[in-house]
N, C-alpha and C positions, 0 to 999 in steps of 0.2 A: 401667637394665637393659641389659644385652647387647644387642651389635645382632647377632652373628651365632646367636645361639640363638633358633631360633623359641619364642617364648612359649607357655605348656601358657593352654589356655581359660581357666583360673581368673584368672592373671594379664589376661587379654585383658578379661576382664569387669570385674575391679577396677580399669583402669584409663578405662574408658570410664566405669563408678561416680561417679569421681572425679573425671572430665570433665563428666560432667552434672549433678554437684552442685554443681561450679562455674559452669555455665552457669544453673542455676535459682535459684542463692544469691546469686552475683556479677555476674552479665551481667540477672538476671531478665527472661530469657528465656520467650516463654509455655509453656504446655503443646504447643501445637498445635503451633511453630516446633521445641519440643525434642522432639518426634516425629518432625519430617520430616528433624532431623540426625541423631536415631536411625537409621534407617534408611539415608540416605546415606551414613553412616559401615560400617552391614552389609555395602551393597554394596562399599567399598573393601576390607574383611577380606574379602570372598568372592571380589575378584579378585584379592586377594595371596594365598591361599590358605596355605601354610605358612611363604611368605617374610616374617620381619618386617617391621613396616612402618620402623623403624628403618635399614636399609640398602634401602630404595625410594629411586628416584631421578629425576628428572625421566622420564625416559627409559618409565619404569617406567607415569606418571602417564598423558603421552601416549598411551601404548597401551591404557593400562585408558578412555581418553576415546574410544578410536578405535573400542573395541567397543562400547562403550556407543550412539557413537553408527550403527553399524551396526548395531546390534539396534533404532535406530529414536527413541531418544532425541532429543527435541526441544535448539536448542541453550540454550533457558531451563532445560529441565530440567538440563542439565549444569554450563553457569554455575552453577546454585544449589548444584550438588551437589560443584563444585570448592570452593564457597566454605565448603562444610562440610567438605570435608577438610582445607582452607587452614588454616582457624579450631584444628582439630582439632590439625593440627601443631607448629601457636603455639605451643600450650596444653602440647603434649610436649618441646617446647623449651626453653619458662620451665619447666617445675616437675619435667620427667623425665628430662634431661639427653640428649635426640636434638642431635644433633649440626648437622642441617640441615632446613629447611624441603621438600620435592621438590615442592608446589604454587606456589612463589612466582612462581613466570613463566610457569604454564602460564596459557590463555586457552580457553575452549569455543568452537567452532568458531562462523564466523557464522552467523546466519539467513540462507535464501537470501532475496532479496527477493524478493516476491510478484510477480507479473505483474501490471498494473492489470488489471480488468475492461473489455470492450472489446463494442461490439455487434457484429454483425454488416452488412456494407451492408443485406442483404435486414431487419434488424432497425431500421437506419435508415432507411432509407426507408419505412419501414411506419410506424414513430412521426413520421414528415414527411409524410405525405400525408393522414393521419386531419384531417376538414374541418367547421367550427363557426361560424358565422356569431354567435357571441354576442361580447360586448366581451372576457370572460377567456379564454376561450379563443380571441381572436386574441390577445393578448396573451403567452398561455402557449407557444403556436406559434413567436411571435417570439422567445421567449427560447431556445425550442429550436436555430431555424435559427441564431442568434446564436452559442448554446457551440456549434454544431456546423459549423460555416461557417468562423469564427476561434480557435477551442480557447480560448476564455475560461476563466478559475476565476471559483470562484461570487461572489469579491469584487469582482471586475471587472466581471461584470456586473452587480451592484444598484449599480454607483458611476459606468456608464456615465451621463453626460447630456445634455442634446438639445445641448450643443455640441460633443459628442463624434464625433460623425460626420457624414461629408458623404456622401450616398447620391450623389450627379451623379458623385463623383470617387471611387466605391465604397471608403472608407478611414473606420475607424473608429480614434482613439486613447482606449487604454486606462492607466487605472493598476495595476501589479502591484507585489507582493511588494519593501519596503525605498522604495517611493515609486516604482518606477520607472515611466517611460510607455514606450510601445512602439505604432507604427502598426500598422496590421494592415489586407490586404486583407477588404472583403465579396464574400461569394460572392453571384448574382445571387439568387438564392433568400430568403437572409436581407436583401437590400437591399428586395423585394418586401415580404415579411413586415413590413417598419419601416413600409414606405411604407402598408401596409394597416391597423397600430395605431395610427400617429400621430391621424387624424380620431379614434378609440376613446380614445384617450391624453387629448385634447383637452376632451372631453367630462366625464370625470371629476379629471380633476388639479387641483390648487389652484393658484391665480393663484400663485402664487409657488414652486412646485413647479417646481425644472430634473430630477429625474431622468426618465431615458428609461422605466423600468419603474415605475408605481406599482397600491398596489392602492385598492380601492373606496372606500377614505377619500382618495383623491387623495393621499396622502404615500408618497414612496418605500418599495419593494416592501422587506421584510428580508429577509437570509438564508433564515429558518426559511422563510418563506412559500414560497419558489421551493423551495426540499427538499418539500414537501408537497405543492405542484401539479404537477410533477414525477414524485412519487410515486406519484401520483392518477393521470396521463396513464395510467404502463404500466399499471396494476390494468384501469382502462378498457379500453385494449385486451384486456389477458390475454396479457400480455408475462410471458413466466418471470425476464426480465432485472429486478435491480432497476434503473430509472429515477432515479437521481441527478444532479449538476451535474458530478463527476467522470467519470462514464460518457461523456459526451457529451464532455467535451474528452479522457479516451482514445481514445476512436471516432476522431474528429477524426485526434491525433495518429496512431493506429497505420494508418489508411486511407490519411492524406494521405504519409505515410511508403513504404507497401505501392506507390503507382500512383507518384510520384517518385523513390524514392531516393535524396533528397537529408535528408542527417540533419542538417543546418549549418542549413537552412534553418526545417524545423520546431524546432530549438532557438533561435530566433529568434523564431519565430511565437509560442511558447510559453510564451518567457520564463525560457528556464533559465539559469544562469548556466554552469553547469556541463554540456557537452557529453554527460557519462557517467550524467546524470540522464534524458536523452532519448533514449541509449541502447537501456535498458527496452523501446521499442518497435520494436525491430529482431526483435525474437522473433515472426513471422508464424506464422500456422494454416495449414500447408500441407498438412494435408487441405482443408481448405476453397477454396485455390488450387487445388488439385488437380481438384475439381468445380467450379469457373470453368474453368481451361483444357479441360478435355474439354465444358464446354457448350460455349464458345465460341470457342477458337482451331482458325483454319481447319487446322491439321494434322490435328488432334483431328479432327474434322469427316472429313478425308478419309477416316481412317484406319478410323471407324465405318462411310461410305457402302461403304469395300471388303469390308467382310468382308459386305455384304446386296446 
């Protein structure tokens, strides 16, 4: 067909016809998938509008993704919906003699990445002071001041064990991520919390049990277990936070970030490889600074006592 004659509808339709008959007969394609390139294909004829799609060209492609994704388009939705024009174009090149593909190097734009979730201090320290004189819940306490004291991940801490750390010389070494280990300071708090499980630890573990965290059967604690008790802590309180083993070492990292300034350091603590991974917590809540420094920086302070 011509590329500089815009196509009258009839052609338009017979040849999408013919595209989806090859996708239902040839590709066997389900219903449900050749519905959603139906439509994706609607929207590309609705933003070429009268220009064929025959003489579109990259340039073309970019701009119709740029409003797409201005109107709010996620960038999964658009990935998917490049890949149904992609596919569409192929299809006009094998059997309808277009001359060029205009999707073949475009790419939909990235997801941004998510911010981790992160508590708040006044959120941690409320889930660190809630007090339990029973065996699990010192136990659960300990695990908490542990991810939050050294930004542990949750494999770290069920693989911690008792020769792991030396509380006198406040240093705990951990295994992370590809085998590696990594020392880590304890904060005084979680060297406390150890020293108050261990008698509790003692009591229930099996003679031949080294991990540092077990539960009621005396064999080291699982994953799932700590996601549950955990889980359980914030419901307890009536924390709107969900309480995970992630939350706590973002906390960790985005706090101990927030009062240092030192990002080399915490990608160290943390265990990244990669500096621009620990990055992520450079993005601070500066409303929430904003009501720290007017509680408590003495400018702030002065500047209230003037105006009363």
């Amino acid at each position: 067909m011509s590329g500089d004659i815009p196509p009258n509808q009839e052609q338009v339709d017979s040849l999408l016809g013919q595209y989806f008959t090859h996708l239902e007969h040839e590709r066997r394609l389900s219903p449900l998938t050749g519905k959603s390139y139906r439509r994706d294909i609607a929207a590309l004829l609705q933003l070429a509008g009268s220009t064929p799609l025959a003489v579109l060209h990259s340039q073309h492609i970019r701009r119709y993704i740029a409003q797409l994704h201005a109107r709010g388009l996620s960038s999964r939705s658009l990935a998917r919906m490049l890949s149904a024009w992609r596919g569409y174009y192929a299809w006009l090149v094998d059997s309808q003699g277009f001359t060029h593909n205009p999707c073949t190097d475009i790419r939909a734009p990235k997801a941004a990445k998510p911010l981790p979730d992160a508590l708040s201090p006044e959120q941690a320290a409320r889930l660190m002071t809630a007090s339990n004189d029973t065996p699990l819940f010192i136990r659960d306490h300990t695990m908490l001041e542990l991810l939050y004291s050294s930004g542990l991940r949750l494999a770290e801490l069920v693989g911690v064990n008792l020769r792991d750390f030396d509380l006198d010389a406040g240093e705990i070494l951990v295994t992370g991520k590809g085998n590696k280990t990594r020392l880590l300071p304890l904060g005084s708090k979680a060297i406390e919390a150890i020293r108050n499980w261990l008698p509790q630890r003692a009591l229930l573990a099996k003679s031949e049990e080294t991990a540092l965290f077990i539960g009621k059967n005396g064999g080291r604690l699982s994953p799932r277990a700590v996601q549950a008790r955990l889980k359980q802590r914030g419901i307890q309180l009536g924390m709107d936070a969900h309480i995970h083993p992630h939350v706590l070492r973002h906390s960790f990292a985005s706090h101990l970030l927030q009062s240092s300034g030192d990002l080399r350091a915490v990608q160290e603590m943390l265990g990244h490889v990669s500096i621009s991974t620990t990055q992520i917590y450079t993005h601070l809540d500066f409303q929430h600074l904003a009501k720290v420094y007017d509680a408590a920086h003495p400018r702030a302070k002065r500047k209230e006592s003037g105006k009363t």
